[in-house]
PyMOL Python script that loads the backbone (N, CA, C, O; Angstrom):
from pymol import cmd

cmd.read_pdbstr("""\
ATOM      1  N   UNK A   1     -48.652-138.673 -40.611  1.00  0.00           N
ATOM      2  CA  UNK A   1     -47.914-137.584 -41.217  1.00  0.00           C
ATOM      3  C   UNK A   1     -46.533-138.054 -41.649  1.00  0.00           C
ATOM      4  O   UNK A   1     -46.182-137.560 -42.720  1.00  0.00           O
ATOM      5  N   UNK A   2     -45.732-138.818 -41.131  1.00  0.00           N
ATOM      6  CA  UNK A   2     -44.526-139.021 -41.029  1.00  0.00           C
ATOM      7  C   UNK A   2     -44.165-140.176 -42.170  1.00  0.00           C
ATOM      8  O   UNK A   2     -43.174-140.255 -42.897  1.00  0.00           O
ATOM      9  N   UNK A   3     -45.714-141.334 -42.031  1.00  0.00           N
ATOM     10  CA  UNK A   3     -45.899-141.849 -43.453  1.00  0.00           C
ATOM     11  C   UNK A   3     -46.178-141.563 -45.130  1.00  0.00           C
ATOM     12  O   UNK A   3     -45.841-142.045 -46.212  1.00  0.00           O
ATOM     13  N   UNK A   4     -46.942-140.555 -44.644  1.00  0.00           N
ATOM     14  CA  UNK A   4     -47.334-139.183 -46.174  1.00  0.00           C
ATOM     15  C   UNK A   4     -45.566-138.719 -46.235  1.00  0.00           C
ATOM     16  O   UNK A   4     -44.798-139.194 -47.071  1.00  0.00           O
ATOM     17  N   UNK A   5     -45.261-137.973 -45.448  1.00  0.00           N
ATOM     18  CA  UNK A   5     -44.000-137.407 -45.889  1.00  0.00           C
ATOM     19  C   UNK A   5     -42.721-138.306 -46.226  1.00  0.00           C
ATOM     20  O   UNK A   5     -41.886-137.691 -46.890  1.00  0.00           O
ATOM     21  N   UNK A   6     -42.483-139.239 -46.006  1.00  0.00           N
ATOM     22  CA  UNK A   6     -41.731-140.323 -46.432  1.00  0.00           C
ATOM     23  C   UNK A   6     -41.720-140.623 -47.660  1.00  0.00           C
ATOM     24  O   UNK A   6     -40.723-141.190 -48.108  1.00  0.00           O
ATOM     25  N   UNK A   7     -42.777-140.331 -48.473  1.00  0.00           N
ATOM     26  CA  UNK A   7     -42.842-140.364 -49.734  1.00  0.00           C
ATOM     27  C   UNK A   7     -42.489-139.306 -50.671  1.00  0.00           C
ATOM     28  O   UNK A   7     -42.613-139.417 -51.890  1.00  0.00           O
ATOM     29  N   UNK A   8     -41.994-138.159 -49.998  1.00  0.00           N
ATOM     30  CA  UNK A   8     -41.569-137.092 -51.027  1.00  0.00           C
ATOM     31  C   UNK A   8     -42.194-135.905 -50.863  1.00  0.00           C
ATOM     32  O   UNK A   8     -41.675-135.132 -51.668  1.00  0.00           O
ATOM     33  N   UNK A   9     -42.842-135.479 -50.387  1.00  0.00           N
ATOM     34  CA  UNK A   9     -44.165-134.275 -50.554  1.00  0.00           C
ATOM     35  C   UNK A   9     -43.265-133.110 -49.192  1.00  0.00           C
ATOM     36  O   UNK A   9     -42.591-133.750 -48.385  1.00  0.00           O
ATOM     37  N   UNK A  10     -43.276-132.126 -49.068  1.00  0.00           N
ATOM     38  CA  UNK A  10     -43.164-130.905 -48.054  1.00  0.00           C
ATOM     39  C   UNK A  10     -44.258-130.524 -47.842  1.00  0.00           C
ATOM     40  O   UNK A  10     -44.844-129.899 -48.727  1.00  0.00           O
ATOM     41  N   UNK A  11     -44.933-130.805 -46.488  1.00  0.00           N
ATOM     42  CA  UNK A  11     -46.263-130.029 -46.250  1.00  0.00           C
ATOM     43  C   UNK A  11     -46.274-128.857 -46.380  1.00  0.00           C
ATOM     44  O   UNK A  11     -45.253-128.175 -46.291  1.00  0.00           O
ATOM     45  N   UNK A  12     -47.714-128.279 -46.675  1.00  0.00           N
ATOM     46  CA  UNK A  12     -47.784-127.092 -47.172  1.00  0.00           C
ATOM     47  C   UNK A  12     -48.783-126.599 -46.600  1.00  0.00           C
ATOM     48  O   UNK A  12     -49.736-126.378 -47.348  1.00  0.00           O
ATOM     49  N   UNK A  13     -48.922-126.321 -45.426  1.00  0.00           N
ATOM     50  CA  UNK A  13     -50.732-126.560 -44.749  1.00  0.00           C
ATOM     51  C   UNK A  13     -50.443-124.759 -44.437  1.00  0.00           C
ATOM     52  O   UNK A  13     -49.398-124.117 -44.547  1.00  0.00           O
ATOM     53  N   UNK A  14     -52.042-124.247 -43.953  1.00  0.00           N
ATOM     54  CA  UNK A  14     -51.967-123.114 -43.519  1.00  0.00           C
ATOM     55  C   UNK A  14     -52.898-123.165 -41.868  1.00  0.00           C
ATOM     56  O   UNK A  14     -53.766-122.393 -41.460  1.00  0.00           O
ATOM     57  N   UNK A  15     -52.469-124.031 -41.399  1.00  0.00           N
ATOM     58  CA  UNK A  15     -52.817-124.543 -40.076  1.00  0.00           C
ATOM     59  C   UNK A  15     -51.897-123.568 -39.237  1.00  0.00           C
ATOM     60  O   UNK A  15     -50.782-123.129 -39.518  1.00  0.00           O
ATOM     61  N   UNK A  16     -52.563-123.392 -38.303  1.00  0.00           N
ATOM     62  CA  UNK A  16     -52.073-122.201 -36.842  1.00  0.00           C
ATOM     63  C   UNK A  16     -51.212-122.961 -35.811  1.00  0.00           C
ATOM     64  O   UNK A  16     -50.175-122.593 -35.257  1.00  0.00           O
ATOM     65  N   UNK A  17     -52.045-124.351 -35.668  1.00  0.00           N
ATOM     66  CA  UNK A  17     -51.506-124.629 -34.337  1.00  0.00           C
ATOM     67  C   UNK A  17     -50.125-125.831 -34.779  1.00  0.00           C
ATOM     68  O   UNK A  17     -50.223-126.969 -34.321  1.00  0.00           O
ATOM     69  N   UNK A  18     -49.067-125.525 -35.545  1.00  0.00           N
ATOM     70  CA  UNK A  18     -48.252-126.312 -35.775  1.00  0.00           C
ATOM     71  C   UNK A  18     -48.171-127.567 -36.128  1.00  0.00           C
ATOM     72  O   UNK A  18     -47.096-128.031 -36.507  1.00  0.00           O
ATOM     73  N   UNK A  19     -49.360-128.354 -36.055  1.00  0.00           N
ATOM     74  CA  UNK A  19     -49.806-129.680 -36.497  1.00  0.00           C
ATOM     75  C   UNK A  19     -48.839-130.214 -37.888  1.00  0.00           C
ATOM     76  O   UNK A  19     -48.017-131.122 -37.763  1.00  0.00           O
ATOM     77  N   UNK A  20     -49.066-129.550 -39.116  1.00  0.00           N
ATOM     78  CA  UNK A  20     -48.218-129.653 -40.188  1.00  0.00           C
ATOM     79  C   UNK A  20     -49.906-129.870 -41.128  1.00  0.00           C
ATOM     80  O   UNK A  20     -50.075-129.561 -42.308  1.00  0.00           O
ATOM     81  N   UNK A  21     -50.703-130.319 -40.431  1.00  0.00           N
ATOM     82  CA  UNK A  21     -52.298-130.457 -41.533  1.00  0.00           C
ATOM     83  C   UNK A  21     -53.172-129.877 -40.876  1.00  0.00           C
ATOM     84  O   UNK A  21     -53.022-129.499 -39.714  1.00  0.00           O
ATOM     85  N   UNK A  22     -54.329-129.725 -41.648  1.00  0.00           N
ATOM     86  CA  UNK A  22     -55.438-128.973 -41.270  1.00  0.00           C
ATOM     87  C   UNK A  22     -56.762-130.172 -40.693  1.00  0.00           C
ATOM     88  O   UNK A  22     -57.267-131.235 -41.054  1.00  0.00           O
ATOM     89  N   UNK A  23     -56.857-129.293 -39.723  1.00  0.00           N
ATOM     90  CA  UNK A  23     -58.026-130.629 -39.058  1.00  0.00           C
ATOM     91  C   UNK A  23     -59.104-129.593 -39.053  1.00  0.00           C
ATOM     92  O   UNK A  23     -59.053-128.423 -38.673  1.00  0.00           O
ATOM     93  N   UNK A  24     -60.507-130.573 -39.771  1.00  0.00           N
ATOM     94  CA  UNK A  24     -61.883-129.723 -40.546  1.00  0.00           C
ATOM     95  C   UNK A  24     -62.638-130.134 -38.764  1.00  0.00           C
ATOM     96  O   UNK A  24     -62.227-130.563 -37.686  1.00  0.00           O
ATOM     97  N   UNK A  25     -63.604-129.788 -39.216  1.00  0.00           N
ATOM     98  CA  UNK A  25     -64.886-129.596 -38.025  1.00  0.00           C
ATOM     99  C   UNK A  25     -65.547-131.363 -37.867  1.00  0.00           C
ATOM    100  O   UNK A  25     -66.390-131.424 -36.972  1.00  0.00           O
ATOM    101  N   UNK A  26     -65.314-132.574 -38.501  1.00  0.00           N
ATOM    102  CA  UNK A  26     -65.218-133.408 -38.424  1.00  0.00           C
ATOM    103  C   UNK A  26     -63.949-134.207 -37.943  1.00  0.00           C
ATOM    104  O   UNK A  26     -63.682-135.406 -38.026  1.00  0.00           O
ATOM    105  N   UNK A  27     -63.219-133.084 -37.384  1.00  0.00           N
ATOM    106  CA  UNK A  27     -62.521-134.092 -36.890  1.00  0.00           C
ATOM    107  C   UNK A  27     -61.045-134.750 -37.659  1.00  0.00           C
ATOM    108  O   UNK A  27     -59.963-134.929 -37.099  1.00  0.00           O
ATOM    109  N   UNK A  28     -61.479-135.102 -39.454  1.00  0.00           N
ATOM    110  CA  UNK A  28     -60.799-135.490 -40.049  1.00  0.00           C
ATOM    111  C   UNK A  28     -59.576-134.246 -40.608  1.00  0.00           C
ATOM    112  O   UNK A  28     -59.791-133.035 -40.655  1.00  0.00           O
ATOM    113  N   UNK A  29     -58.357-134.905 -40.971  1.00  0.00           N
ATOM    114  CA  UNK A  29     -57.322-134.490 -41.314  1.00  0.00           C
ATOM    115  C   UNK A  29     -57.082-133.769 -42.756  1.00  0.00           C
ATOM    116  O   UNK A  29     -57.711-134.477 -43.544  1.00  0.00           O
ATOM    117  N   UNK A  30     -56.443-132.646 -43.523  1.00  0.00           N
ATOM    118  CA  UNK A  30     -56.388-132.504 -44.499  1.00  0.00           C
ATOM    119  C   UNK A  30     -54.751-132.187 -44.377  1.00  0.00           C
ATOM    120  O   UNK A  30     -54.282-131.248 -43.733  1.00  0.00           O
ATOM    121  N   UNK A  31     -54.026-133.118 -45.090  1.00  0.00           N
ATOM    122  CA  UNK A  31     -52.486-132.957 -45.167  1.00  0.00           C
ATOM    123  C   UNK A  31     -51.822-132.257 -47.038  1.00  0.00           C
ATOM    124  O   UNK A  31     -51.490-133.080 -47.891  1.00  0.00           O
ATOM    125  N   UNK A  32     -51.748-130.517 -47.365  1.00  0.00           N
ATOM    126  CA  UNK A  32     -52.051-130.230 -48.576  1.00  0.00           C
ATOM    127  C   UNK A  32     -50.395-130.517 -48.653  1.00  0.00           C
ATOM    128  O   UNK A  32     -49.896-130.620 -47.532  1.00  0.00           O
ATOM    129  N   UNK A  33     -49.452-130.665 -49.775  1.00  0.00           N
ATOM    130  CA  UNK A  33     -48.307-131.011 -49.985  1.00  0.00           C
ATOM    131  C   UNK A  33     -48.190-130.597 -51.063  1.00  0.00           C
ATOM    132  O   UNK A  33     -48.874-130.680 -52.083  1.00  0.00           O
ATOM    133  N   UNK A  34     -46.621-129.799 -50.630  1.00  0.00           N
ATOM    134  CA  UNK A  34     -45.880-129.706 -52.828  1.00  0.00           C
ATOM    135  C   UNK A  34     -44.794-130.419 -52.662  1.00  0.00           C
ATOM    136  O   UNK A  34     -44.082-130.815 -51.739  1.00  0.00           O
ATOM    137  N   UNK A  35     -44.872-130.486 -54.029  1.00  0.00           N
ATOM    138  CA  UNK A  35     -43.324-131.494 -53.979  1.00  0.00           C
ATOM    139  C   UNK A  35     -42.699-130.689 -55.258  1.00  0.00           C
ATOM    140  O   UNK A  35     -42.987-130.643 -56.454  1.00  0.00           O
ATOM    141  N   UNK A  36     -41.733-130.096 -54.457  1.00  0.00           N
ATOM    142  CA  UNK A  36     -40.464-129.368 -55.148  1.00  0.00           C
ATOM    143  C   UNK A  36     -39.904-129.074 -56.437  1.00  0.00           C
ATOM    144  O   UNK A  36     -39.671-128.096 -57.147  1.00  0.00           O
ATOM    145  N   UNK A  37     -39.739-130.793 -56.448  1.00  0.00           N
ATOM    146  CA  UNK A  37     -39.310-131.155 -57.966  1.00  0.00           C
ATOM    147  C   UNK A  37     -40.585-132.026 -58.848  1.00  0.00           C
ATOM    148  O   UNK A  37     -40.121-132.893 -59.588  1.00  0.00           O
ATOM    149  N   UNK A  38     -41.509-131.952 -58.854  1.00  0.00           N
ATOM    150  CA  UNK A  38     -42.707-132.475 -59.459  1.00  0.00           C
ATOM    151  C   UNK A  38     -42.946-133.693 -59.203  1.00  0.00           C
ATOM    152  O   UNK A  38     -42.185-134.128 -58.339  1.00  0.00           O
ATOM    153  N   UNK A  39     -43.626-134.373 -59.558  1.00  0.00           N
ATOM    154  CA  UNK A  39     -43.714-135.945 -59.186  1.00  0.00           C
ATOM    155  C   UNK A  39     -43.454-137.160 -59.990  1.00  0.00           C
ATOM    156  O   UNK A  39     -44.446-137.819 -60.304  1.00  0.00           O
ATOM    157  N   UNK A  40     -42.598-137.461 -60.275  1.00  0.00           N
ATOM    158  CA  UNK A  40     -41.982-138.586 -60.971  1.00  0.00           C
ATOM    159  C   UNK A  40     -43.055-139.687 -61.821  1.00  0.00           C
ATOM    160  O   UNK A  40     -42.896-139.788 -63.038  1.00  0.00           O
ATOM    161  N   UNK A  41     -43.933-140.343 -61.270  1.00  0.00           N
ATOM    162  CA  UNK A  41     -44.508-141.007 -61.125  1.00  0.00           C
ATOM    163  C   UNK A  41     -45.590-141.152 -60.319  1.00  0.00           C
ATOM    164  O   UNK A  41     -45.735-142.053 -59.493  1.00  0.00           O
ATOM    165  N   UNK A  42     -46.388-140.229 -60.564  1.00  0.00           N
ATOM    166  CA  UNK A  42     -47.720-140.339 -60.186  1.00  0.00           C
ATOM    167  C   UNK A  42     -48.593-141.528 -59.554  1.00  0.00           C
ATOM    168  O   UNK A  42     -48.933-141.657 -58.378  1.00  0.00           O
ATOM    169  N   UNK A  43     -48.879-142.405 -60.707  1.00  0.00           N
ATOM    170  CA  UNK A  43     -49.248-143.530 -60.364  1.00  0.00           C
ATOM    171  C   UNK A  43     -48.886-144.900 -59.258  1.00  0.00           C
ATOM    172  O   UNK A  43     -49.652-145.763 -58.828  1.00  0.00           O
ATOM    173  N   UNK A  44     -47.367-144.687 -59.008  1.00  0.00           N
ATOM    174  CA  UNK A  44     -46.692-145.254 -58.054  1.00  0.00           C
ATOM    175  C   UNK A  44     -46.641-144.500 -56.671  1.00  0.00           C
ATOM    176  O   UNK A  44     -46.378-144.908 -55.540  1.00  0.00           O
ATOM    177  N   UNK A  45     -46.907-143.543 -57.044  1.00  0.00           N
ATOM    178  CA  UNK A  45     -46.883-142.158 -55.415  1.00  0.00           C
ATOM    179  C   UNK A  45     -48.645-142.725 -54.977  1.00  0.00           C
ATOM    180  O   UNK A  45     -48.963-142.824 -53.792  1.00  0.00           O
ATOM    181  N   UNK A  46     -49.424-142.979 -55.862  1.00  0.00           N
ATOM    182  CA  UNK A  46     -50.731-143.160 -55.062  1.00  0.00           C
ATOM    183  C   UNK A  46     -50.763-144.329 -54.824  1.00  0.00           C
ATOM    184  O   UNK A  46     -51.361-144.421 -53.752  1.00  0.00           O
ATOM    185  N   UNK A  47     -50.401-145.595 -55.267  1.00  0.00           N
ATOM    186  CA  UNK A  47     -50.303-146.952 -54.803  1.00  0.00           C
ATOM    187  C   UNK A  47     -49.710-147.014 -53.755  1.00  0.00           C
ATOM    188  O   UNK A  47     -50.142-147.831 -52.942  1.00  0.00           O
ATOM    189  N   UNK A  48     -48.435-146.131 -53.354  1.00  0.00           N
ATOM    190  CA  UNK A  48     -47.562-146.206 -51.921  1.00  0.00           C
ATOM    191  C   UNK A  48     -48.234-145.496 -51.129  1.00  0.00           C
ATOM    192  O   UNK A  48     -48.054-145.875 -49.972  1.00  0.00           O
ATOM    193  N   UNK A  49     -49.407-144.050 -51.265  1.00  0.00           N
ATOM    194  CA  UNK A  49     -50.354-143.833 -50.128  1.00  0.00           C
ATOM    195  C   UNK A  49     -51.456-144.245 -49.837  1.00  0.00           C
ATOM    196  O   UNK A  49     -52.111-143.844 -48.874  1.00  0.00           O
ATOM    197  N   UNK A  50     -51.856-145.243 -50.765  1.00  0.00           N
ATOM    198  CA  UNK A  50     -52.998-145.799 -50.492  1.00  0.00           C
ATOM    199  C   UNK A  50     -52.472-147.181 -49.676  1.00  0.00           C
ATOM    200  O   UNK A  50     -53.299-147.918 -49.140  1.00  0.00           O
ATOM    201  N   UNK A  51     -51.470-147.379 -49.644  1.00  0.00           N
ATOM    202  CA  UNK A  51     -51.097-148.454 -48.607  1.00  0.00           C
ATOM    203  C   UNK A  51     -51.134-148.110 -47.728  1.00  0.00           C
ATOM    204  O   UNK A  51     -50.871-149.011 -46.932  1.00  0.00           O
ATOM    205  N   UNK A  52     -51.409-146.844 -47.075  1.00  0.00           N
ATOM    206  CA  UNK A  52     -51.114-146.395 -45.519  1.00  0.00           C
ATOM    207  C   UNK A  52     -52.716-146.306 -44.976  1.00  0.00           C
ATOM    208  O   UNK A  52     -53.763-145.738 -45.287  1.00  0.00           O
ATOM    209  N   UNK A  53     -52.243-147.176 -44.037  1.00  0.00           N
ATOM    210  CA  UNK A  53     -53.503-147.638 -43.433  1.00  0.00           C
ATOM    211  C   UNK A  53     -54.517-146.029 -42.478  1.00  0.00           C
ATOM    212  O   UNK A  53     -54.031-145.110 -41.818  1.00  0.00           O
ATOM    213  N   UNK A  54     -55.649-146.253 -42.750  1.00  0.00           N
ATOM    214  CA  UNK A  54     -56.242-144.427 -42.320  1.00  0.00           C
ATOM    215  C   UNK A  54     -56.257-143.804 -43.599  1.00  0.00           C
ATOM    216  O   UNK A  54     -57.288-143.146 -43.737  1.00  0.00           O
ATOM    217  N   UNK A  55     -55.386-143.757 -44.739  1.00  0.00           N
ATOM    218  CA  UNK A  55     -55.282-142.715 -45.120  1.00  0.00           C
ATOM    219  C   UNK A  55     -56.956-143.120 -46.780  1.00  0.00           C
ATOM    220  O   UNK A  55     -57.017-144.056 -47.577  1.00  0.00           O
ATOM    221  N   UNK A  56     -57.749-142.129 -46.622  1.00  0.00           N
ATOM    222  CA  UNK A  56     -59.040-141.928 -47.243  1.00  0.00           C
ATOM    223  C   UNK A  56     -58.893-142.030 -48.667  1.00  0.00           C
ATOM    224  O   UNK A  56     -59.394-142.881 -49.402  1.00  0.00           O
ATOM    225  N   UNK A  57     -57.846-140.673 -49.100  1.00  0.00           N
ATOM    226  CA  UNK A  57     -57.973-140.481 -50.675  1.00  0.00           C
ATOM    227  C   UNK A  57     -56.574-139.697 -50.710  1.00  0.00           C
ATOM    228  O   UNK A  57     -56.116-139.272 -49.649  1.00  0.00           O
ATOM    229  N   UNK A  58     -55.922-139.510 -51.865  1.00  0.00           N
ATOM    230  CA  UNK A  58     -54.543-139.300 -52.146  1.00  0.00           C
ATOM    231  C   UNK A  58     -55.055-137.450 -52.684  1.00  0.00           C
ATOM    232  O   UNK A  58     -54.608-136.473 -52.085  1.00  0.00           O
ATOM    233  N   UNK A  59     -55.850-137.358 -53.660  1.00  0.00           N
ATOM    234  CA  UNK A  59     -56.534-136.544 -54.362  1.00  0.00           C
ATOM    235  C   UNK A  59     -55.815-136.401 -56.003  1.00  0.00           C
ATOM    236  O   UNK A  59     -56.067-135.553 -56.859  1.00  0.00           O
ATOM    237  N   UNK A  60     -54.796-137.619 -56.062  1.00  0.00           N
ATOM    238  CA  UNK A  60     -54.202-137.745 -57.523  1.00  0.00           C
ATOM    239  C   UNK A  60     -54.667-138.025 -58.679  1.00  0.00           C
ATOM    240  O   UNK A  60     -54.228-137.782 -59.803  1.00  0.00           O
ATOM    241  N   UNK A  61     -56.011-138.796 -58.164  1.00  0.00           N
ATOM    242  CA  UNK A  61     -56.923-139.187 -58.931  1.00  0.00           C
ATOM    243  C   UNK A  61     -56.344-140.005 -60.969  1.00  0.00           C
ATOM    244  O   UNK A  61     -56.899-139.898 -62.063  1.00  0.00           O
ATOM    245  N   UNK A  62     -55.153-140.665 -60.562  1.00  0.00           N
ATOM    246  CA  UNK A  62     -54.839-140.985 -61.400  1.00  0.00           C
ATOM    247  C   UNK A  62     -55.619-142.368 -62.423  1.00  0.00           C
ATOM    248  O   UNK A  62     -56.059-143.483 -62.143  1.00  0.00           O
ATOM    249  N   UNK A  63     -55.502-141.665 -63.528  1.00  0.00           N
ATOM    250  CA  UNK A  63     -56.102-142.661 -64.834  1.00  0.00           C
ATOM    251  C   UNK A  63     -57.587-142.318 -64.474  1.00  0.00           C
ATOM    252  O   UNK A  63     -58.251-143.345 -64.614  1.00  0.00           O
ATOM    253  N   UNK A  64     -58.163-141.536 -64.169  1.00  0.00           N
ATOM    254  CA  UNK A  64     -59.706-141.159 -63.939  1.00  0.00           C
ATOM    255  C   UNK A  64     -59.463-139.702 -65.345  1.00  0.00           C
ATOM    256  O   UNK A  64     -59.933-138.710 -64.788  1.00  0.00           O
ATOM    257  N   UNK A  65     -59.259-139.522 -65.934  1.00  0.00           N
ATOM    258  CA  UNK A  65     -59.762-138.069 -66.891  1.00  0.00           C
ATOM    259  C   UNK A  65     -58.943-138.962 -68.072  1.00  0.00           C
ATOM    260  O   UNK A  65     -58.039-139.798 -68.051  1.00  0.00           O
ATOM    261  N   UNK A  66     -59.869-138.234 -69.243  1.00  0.00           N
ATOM    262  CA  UNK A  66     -59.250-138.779 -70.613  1.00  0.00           C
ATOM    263  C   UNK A  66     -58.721-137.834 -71.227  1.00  0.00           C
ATOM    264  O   UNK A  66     -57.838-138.003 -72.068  1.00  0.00           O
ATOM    265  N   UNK A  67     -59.543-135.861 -70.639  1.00  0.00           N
ATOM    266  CA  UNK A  67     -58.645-135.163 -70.895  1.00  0.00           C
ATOM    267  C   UNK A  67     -57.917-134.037 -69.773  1.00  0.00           C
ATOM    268  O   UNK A  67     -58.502-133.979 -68.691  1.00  0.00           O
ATOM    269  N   UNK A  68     -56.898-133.291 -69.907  1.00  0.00           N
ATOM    270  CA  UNK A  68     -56.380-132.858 -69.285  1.00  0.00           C
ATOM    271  C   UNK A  68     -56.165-131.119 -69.140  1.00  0.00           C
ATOM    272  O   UNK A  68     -55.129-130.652 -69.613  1.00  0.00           O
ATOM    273  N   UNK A  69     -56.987-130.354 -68.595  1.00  0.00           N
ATOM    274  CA  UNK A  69     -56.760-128.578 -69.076  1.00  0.00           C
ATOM    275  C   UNK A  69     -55.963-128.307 -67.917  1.00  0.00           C
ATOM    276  O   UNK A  69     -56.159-128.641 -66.749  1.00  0.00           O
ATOM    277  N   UNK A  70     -54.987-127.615 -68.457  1.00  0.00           N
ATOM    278  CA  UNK A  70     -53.928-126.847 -67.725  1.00  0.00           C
ATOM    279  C   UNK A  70     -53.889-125.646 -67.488  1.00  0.00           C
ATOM    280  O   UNK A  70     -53.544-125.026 -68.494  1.00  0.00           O
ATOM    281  N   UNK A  71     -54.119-124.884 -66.453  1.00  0.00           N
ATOM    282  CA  UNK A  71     -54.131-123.321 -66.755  1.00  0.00           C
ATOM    283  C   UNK A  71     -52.788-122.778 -66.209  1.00  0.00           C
ATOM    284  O   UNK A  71     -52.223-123.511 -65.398  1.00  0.00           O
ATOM    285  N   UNK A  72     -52.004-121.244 -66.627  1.00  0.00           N
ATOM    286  CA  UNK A  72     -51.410-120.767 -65.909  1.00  0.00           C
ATOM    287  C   UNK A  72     -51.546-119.862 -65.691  1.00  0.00           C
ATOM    288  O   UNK A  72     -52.677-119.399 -65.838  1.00  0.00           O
ATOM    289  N   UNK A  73     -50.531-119.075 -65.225  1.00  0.00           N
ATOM    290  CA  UNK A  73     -50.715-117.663 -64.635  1.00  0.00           C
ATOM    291  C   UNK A  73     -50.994-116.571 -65.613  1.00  0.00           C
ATOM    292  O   UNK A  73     -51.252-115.478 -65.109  1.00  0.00           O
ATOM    293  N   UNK A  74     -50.990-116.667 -67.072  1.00  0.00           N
ATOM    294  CA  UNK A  74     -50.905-115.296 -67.977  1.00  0.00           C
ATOM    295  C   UNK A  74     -52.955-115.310 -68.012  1.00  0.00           C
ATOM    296  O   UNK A  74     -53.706-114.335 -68.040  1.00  0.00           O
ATOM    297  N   UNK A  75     -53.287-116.711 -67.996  1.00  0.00           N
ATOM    298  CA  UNK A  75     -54.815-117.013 -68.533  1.00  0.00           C
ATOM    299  C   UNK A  75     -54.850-118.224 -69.473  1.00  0.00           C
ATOM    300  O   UNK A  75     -55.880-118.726 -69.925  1.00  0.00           O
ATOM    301  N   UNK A  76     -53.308-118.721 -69.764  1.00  0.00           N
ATOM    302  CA  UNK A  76     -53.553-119.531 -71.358  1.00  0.00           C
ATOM    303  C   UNK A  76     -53.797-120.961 -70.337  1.00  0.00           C
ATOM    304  O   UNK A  76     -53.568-121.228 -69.157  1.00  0.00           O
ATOM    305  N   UNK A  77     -54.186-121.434 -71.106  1.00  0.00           N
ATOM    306  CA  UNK A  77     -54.325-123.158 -70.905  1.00  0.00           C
ATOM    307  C   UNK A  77     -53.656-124.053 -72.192  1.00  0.00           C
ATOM    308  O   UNK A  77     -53.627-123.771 -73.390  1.00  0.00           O
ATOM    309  N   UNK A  78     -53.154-125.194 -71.502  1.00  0.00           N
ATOM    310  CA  UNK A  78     -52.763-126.361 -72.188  1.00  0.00           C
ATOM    311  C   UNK A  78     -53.269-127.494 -72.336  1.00  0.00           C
ATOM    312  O   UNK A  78     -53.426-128.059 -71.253  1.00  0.00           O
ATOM    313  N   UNK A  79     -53.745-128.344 -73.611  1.00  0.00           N
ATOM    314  CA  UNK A  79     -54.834-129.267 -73.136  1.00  0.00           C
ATOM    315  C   UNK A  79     -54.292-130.745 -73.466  1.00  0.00           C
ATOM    316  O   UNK A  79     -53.784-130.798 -74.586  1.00  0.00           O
ATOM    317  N   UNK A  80     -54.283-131.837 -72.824  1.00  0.00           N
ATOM    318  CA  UNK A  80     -53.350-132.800 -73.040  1.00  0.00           C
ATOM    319  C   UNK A  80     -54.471-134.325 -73.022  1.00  0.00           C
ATOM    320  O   UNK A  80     -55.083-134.544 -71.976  1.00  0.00           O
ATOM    321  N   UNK A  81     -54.560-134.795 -73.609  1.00  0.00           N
ATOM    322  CA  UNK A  81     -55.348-136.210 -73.758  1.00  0.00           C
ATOM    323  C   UNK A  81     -54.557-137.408 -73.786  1.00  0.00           C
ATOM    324  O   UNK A  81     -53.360-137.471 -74.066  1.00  0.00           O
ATOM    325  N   UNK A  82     -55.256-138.273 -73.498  1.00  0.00           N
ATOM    326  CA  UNK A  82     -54.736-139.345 -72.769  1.00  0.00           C
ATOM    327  C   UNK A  82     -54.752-140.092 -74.229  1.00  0.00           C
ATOM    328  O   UNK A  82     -55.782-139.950 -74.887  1.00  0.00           O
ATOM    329  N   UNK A  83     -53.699-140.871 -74.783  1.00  0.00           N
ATOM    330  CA  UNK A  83     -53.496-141.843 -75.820  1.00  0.00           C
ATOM    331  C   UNK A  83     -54.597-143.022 -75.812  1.00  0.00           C
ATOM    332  O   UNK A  83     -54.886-143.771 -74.878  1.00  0.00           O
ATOM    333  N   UNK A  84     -55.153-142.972 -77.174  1.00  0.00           N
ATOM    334  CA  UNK A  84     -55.845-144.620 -76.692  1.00  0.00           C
ATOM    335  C   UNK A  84     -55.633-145.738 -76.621  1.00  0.00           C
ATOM    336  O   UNK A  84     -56.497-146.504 -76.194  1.00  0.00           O
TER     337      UNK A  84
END
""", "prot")
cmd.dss("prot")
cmd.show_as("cartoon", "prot")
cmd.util.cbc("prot")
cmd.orient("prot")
């Protein structure tokens, strides 16, 4: 936890017992996070959590989609593609 948060993120969990993440029926950990001011650099935020040893998947899933749908709160979406 203390390694995830070092990197920028405010946990955001809806866990009871104060933990700061949610622990599933396996046992394993789910740590959900916002980060305040958005994320700078994406691609460098998942290279620095994928260095932390334990940790499975980031869920940033960066450079995996070519395109991008955005939804917000009215219903509209924004759609953004990746340059070739």
């Amino acid at each position: 936890l203390l390694r995830c948060t070092s990197t920028g993120p405010l946990p955001d969990s809806d866990d009871t017992d104060g933990h700061g993440f949610t622990i599933l029926g396996d046992d394993n950990e789910i740590l959900d996070c916002r980060f305040e001011a958005g994320i700078a650099d994406p691609p460098e935020l998942e290279r620095k959590l994928s260095s932390i040893p334990g940790l499975v998947e980031s869920g940033l899933f960066c450079g995996l989609a070519h395109v991008l749908v955005i939804g917000d709160e009215d219903g509209g979406t924004e759609v953004r593609e990746r340059p070739a």
